[in-house]
PyMOL CGO cylinders between C-alpha atoms (Angstrom):
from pymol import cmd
from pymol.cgo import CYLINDER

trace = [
    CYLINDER, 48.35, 203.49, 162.03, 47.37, 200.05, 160.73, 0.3, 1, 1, 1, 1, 1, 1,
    CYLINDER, 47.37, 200.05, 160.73, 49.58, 196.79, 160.71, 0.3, 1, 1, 1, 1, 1, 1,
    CYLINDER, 49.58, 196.79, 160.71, 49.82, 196.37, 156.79, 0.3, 1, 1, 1, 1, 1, 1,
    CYLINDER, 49.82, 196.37, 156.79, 51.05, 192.99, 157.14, 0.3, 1, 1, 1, 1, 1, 1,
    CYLINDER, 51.05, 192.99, 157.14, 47.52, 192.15, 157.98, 0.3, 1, 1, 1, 1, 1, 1,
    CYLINDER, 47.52, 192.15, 157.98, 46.06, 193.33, 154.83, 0.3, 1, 1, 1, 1, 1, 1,
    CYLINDER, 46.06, 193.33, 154.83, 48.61, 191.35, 152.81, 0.3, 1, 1, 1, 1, 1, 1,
    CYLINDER, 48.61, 191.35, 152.81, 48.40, 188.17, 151.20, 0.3, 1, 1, 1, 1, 1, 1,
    CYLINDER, 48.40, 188.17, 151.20, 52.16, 187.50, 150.23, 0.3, 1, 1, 1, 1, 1, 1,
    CYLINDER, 52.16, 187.50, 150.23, 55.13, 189.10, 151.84, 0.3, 1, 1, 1, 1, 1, 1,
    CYLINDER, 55.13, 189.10, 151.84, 58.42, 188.66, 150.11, 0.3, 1, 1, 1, 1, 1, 1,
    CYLINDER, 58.42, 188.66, 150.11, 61.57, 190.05, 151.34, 0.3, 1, 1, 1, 1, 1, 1,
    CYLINDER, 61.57, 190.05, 151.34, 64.41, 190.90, 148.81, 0.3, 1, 1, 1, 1, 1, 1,
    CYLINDER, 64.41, 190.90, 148.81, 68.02, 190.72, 150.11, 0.3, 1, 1, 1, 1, 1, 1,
    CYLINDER, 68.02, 190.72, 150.11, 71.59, 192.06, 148.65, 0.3, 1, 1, 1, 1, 1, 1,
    CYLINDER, 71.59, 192.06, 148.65, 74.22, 190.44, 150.92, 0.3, 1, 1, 1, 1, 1, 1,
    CYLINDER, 74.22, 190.44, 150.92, 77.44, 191.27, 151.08, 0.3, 1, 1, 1, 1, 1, 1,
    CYLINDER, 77.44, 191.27, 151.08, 80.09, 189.10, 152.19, 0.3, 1, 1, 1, 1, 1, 1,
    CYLINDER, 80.09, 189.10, 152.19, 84.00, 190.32, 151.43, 0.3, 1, 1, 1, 1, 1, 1,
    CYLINDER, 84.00, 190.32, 151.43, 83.55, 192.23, 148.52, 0.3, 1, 1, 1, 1, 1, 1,
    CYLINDER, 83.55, 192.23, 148.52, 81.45, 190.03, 146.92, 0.3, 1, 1, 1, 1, 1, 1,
    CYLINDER, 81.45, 190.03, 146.92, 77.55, 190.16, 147.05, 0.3, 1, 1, 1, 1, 1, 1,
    CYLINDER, 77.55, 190.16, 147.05, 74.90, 188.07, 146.90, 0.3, 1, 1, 1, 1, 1, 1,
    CYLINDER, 74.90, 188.07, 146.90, 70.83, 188.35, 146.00, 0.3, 1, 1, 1, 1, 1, 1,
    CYLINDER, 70.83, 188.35, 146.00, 68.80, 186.14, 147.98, 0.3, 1, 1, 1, 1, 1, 1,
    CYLINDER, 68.80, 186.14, 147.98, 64.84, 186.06, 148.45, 0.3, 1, 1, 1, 1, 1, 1,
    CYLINDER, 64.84, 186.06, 148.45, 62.34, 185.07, 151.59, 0.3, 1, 1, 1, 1, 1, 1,
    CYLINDER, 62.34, 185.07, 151.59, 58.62, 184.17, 151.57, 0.3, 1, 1, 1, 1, 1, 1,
    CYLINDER, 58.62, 184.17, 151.57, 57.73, 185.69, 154.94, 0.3, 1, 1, 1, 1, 1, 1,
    CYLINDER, 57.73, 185.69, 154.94, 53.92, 185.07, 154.51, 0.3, 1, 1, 1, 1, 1, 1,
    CYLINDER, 53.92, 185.07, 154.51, 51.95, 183.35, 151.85, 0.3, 1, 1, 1, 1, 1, 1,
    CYLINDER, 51.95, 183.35, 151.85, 48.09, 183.44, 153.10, 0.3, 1, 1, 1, 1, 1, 1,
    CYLINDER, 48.09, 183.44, 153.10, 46.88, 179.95, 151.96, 0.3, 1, 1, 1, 1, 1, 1,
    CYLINDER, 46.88, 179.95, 151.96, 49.65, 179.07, 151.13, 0.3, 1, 1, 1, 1, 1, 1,
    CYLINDER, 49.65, 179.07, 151.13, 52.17, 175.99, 152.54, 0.3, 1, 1, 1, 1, 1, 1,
    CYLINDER, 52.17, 175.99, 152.54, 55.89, 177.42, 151.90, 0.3, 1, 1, 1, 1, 1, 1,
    CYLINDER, 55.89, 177.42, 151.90, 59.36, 177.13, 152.70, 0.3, 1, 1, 1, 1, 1, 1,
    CYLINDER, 59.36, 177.13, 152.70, 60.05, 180.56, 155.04, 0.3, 1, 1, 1, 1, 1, 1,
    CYLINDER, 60.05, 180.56, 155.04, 64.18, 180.07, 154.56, 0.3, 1, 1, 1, 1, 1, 1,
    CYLINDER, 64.18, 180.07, 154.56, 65.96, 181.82, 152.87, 0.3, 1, 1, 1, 1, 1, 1,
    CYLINDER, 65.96, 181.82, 152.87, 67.23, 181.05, 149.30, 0.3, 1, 1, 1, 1, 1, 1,
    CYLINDER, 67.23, 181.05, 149.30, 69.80, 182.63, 146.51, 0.3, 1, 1, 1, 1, 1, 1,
    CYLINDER, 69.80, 182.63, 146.51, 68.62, 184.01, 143.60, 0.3, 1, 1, 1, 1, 1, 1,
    CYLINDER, 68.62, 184.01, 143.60, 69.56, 186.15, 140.68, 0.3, 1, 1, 1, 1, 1, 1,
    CYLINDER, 69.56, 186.15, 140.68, 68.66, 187.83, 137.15, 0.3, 1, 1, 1, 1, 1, 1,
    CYLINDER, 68.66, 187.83, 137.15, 68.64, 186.18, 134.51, 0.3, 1, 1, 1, 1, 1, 1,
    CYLINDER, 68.64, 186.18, 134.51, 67.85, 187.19, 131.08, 0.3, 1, 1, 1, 1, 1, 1,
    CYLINDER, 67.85, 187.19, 131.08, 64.48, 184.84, 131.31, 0.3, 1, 1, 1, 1, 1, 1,
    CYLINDER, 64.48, 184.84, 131.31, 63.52, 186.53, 134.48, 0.3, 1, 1, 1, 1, 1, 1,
    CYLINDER, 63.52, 186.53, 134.48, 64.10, 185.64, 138.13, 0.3, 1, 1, 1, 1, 1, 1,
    CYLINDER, 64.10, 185.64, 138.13, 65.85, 182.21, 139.15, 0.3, 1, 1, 1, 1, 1, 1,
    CYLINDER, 65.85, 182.21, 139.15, 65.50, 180.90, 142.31, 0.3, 1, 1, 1, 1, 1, 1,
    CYLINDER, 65.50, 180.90, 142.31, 67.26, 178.07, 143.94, 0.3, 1, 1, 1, 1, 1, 1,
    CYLINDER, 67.26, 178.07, 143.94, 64.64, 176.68, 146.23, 0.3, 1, 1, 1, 1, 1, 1,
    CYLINDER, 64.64, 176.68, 146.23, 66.36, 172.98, 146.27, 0.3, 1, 1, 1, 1, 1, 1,
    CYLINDER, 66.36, 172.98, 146.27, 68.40, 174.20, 149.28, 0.3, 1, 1, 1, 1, 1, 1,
    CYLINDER, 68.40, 174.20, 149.28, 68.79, 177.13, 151.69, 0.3, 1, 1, 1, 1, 1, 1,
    CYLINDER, 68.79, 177.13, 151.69, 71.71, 180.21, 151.63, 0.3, 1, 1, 1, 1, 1, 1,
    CYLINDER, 71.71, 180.21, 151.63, 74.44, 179.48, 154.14, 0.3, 1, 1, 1, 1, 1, 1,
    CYLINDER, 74.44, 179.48, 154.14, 75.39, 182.55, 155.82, 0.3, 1, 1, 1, 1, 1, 1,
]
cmd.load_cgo(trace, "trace")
C-alpha cells in the first residue's frame, strides 16, 4: 500500500457532531501543500449559496 496523504495537496476533514440531541457540521484543513492555514477546527453549514464557514473563531467542544 501507499500513504495517500502523500500524493495529496489538500486534505479536508468533514465533521457531524453531535452533542445532546442536537448536531453540529464543522470542517478542518488538515493539510494545504503551499499553503499557510488555520488547522482548527471551525462550524459550518449549508446554505442555499453554498457552504459557509465561520473561520473568525474556532468550535468549542
Amino acid at each position: 500500500m501507499f500513504d495517500l496523504e502523500a500524493l495529496c495537496d489538500g486534505i479536508l476533514y468533514l465533521y457531524n457532531l453531535r452533542s445532546g440531541f442536537s448536531r453540529q457540521r464543522a470542517l478542518e484543513v488538515v493539510k494545504m501543500r503551499g499553503a499557510g492555514h488555520d488547522t482548527r477546527m471551525h462550524s459550518m453549514e449549508f446554505t442555499r449559496k453554498g457552504l459557509s464557514v465561520n473561520a473568525k473563531e474556532p468550535l468549542k467542544l
